[in-house]
N, C-alpha and C positions, 0 to 999 in steps of 0.2 A: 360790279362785285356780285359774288354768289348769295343768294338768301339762304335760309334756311327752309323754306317750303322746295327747294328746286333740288332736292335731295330726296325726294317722296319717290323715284324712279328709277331711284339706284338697284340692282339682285342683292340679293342675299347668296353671294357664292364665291368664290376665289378669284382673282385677275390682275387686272393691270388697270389703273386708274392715269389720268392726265388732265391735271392744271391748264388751261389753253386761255392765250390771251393771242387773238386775231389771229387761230390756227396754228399758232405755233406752244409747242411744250415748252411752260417754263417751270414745272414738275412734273415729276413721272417715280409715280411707287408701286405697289404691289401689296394686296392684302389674302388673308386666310378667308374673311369678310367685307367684304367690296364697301357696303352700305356701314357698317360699323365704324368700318377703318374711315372715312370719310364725312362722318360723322365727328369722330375724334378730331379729324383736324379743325373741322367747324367749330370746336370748343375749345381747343387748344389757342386758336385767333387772340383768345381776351387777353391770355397773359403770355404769348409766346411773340415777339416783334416779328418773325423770320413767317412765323402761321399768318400774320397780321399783312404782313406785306405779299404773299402769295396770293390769299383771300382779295385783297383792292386791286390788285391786277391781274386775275383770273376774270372772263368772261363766259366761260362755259367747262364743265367736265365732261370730261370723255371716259366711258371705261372699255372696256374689252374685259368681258366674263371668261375666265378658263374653266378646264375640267379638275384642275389640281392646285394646287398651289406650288407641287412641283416649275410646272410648266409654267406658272404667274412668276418667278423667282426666272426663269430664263430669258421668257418676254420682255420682263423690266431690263434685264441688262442688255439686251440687245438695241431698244431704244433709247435707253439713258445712250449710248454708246453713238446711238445713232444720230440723237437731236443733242446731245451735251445741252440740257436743261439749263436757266440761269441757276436756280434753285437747288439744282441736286449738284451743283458746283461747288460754290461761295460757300456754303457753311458744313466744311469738310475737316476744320481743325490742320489744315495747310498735312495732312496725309493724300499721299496718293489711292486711288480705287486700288483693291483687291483684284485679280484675276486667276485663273484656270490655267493653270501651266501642264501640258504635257510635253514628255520630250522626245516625241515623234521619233528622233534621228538613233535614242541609244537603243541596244540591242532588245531590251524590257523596257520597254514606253512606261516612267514614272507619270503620276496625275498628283499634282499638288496646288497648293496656294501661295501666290505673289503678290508684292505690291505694285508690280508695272511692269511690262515688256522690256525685260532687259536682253536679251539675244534673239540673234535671227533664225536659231536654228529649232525653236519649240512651237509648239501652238499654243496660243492666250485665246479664253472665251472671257467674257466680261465687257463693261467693269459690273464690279458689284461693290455695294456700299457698307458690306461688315462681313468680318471674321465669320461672323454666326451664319451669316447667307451662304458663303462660300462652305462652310464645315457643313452647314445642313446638306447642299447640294452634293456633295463628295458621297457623304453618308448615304443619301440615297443612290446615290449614280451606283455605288460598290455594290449593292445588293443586286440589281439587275444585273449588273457587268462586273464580276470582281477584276481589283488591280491591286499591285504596289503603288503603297506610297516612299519605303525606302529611298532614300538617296542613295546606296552602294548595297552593293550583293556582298549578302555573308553567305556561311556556308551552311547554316542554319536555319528551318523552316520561321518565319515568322508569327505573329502572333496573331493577326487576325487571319492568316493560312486554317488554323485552326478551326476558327465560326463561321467559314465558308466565304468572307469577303476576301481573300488574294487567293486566287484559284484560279490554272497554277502559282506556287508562291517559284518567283524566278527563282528564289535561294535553294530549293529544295530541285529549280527543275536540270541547275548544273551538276546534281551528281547522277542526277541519271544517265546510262548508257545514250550510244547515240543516237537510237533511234527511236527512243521514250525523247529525250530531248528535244530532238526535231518537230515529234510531234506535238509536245507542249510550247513549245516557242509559236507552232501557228497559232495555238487553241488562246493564249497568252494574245498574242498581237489582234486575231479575232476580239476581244474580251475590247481592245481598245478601240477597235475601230466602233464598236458598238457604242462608245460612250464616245467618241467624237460626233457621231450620229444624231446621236439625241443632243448634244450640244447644241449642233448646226439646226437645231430646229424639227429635224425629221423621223420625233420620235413613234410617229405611225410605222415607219420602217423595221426599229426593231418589234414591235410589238407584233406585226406581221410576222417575222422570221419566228420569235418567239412563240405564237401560237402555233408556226407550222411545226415547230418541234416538238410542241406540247401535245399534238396530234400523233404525230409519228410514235412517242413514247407510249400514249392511249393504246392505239393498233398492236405494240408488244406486250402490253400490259405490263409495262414498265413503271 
């Protein structure tokens, strides 16, 4: 079992934390504060059974420090996903995990949130373990890469069109001519490949292309 002095080496910074009994994850979360949040559970133990029972079959923690907590929030579902934890299973309230549905195949790749891979024809990132995870990360993804969330095209610009998160908005980019269209439909499908991107882990990638734009804009004084 873990003491309380074996917590004196945790950062103080964002990441991904792991419960490990005999190198295997039987939790796996993600904190804003590494050392806080794992703190928290060490006192949660007294009166939570589910803390109690983690803590007696934990023999060591592991964490993994990120630079965000964006990136701590992606980390986590990739290994939850990858180890299916006893821990982060069982005490789920018999719902399935949330995931990241895009829908690659329609004309305007929609990014939304699911309770489980239901078709073959979309891409799921995940799992994640709450509503609030999932909305937080959408919320940030939009701002780097704006998209629709719409489920169907109207003929009307939408609403966050307007504060710069769905840009272009599909809705607005079928009444343009066709060759304002054409070129909004790549700029649109660009927007998503960038946010499959950094899903997949490789958000150095855009942050590169993104700087090299940033420069090009500098040189016109744009």
């Amino acid at each position: 079992m873990i003491k309380r002095d074996h917590l004196a080496t945790i950062p103080h910074q964002p990441g991904v934390y792991l419960f490990m009994h005999r190198n295997t994850p039987i939790y796996i979360g993600k904190a804003t504060h590494l050392k806080s949040r794992i703190i928290s559970h060490f006192y949660q133990k007294k009166v939570n059974p589910k803390e109690k029972l983690i803590f007696q079959n934990t023999d060591h923690i592991r964490v993994i420090p990120m630079m965000s907590d964006f990136e701590a929030l992606l980390l986590e579902a990739k290994l939850i996903k990858k180890y299916e934890p006893k821990y982060n299973v069982v005490w789920k309230d018999n719902k399935s995990y949330l995931y990241i549905k895009i829908t690659i195949h329609e004309q305007y790749p929609k990014i939304f949130s699911t309770r489980k891979e239901n078709d073959g024809e979309s891409l799921y990132f995940g799992p994640f373990g709450s509503s609030r995870k999932v909305e937080k990360l959408i919320r940030e993804l939009r701002k780097i890469s704006p998209f629709c969330t719409q489920k169907k095209i109207s003929k009307y610009p939408c609403f966050y069109s307007k504060i710069g998160l769905c840009s272009p908005c599909p809705n607005s980019v079928e009444q343009k001519r066709d060759a304002e269209r054409g070129l909004s439909k790549k700029i649109y499908r660009a927007n998503i490949r960038r946010v499959i991107t950094i899903l997949k882990g490789k958000g150095e990638n855009v942050q590169k292309e993104l700087e090299k734009k940033m420069n090009a804009y500098k040189k016109r004084e744009d």
